[in-house]
N, C-alpha and C positions, 0 to 999 in steps of 0.2 A: 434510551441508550443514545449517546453522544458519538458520532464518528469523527476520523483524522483522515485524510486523504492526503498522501505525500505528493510534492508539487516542487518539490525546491532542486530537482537534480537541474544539472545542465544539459542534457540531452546532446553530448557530445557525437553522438555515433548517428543524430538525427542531421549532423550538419547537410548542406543547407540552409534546412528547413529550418530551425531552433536559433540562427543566428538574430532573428527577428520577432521569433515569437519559441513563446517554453512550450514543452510538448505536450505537458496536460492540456494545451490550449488548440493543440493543432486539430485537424478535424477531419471524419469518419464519420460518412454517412448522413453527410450535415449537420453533425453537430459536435462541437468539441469533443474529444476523448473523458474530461473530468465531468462534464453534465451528464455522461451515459451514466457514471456513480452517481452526481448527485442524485438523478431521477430517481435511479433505484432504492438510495438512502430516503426519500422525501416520501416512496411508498410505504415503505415500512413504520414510517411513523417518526422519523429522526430529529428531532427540533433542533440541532445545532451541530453544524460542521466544521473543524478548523481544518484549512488549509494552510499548510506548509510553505514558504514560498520562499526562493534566493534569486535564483536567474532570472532576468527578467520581469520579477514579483511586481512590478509598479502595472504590469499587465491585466494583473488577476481580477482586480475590484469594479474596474472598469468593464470589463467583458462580464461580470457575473455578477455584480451587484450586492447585493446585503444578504441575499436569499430569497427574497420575499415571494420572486416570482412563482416558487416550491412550497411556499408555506412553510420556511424554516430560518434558521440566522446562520448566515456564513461567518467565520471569522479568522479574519487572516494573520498566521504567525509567520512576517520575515524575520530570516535570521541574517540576516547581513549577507554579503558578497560571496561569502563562501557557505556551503550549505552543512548543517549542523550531523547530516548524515542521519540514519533511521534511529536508530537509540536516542541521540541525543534532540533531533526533530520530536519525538515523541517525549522525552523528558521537559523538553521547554513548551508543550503543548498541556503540559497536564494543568497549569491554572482556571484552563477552559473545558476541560475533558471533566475535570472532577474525580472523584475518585471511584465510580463506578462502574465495571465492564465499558468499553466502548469496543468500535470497531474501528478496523483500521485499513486501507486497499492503496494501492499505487497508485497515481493519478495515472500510469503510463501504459495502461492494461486495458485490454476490451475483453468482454467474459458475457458469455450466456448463464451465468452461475446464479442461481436465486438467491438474494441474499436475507431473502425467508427464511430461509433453510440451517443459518447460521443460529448454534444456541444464543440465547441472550447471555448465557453467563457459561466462559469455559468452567470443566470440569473440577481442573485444577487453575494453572495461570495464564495458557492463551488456549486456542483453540484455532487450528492453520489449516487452510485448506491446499490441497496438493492435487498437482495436474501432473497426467502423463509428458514427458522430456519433451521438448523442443526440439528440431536437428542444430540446433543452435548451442544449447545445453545436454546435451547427450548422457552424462554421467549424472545427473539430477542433484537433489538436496540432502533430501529426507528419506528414511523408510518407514511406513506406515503400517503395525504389527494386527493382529487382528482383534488386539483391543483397542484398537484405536489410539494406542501410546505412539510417537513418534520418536526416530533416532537416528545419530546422525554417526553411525559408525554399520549401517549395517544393508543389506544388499539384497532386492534389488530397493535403488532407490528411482522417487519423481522429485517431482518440480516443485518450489513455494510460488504460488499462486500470483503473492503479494497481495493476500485479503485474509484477514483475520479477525476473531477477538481477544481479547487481551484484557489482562487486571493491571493494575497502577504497582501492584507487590513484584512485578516480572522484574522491576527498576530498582526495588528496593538496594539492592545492593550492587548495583550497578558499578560503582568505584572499585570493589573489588575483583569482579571477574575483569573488568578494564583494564585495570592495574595500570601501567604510565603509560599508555599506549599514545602517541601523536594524537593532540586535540583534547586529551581529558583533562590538561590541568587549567584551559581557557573557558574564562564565561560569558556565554552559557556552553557548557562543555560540549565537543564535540567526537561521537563514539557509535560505533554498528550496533545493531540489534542483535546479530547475529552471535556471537559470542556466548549473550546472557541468553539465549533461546539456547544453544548447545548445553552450557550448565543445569540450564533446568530439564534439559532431556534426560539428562545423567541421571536426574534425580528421578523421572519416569512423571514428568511435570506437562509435559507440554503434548495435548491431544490432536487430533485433528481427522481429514475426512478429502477422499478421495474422487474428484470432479473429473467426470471422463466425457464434459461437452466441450464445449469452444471454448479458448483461450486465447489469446493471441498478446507476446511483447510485444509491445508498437516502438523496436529499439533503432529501427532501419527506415528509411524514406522506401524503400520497396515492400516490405510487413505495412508501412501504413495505405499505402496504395492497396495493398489485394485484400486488406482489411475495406478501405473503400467501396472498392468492386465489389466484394463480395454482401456488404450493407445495402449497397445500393442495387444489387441482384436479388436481396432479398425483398428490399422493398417492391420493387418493380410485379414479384411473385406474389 
């Protein structure tokens, strides 16, 4: 299995911090926020990772190298200056992805979540893991029924995770649920995931599975600080 780790946000709400370095790159507990996924991707056996990159992206190669150090191949998709957004970060990723299951996580998240645990192949077309609300997110995403079907009109709902997997068909028709929305008529187009993930809920498409350990958006210079502390309390224990 191939994974995607998204990397290209600007990290707006991290200012300070982000003016100088992109957030997947900032660091927790000693070590960047995107290595705690790679690590975890490189146990499971992961041979090739693309990362996503716009802000900043001339950053990413140099701090992390080819892979090697993991026993796996990094490879870096910039999208130019402005970031192609998740639909379309993952549409212009697919030449490296292949067309077979891969996984997909935020560079911008820290999680105790195994990602062991994640099927290798969703049921239907992804497969989303969901965390209890944030006080940050209070009103959540998704609802998660007890076949494990997800949906996005129904109550109580959680969180998306931002760690998934996912088929190359979730896109297929991606122009359509899009429709002219800003960014779709430029290439390589630029479009949310989010959309085509509700269409396919519709259709009783999209599965997934309910993570009640540590989470944490790393969206605040304060959330990355007590994320800190708290890595480096655990270490200390």
């Amino acid at each position: 299995m191939n994974a995607l780790i998204f990397a290209a946000g600007k990290g707006e709400r991290m200012r300070p911090l982000t003016e100088r370095t992109p957030k997947p790159l900032l660091r927790a507990g000693g070590k960047p926020l995107i290595v705690w996924h790679i690590e975890k991707l490189a146990a499971l056996g992961v041979r090739d990772i693309v990362i996503n990159t716009s802000w900043l992206g001339e950053q990413f190669e140099p701090a992390l190298g080819d892979g090697s150090r993991w026993n796996l191949r990094l490879h870096y998709s910039y999208e130019g200056r402005e970031p192609l957004e998740t639909g379309g970060g993952m549409l212009n990723a697919f030449d490296i992805l292949g067309a077979s299951p891969f996984m997909a996580v935020n560079g911008d998240i820290w999680t105790d979540f195994d990602f062991a645990n994640l099927p290798r192949e969703p049921a239907e077309l992804a497969h989303l893991v969901l965390v209890d609300n944030p006080p940050q997110h209070p009103r959540g995403d998704f609802s998660l029924d007890d076949a494990g079907r997800l949906h996005s009109d129904r109550e109580p709902r959680l969180t998306f995770s931002g760690i998934g997997v996912y088929r190359a068909a979730l896109l297929d028709d991606w122009r359509t649920v899009i429709g002219d929305a800003p960014g779709a008529d430029q290439l390589p187009p630029r479009f949310k995931i989010a959309p085509l993930l509700f269409a396919a809920m519709d259709r009783g498409l999209i599965h997934g599975e309910h993570h009640r350990g540590r989470w944490t958006d790393v969206g605040t210079p304060e959330r990355l600080a007590a994320l800190d502390d708290s890595l480096q309390l655990q270490e200390r224990l």
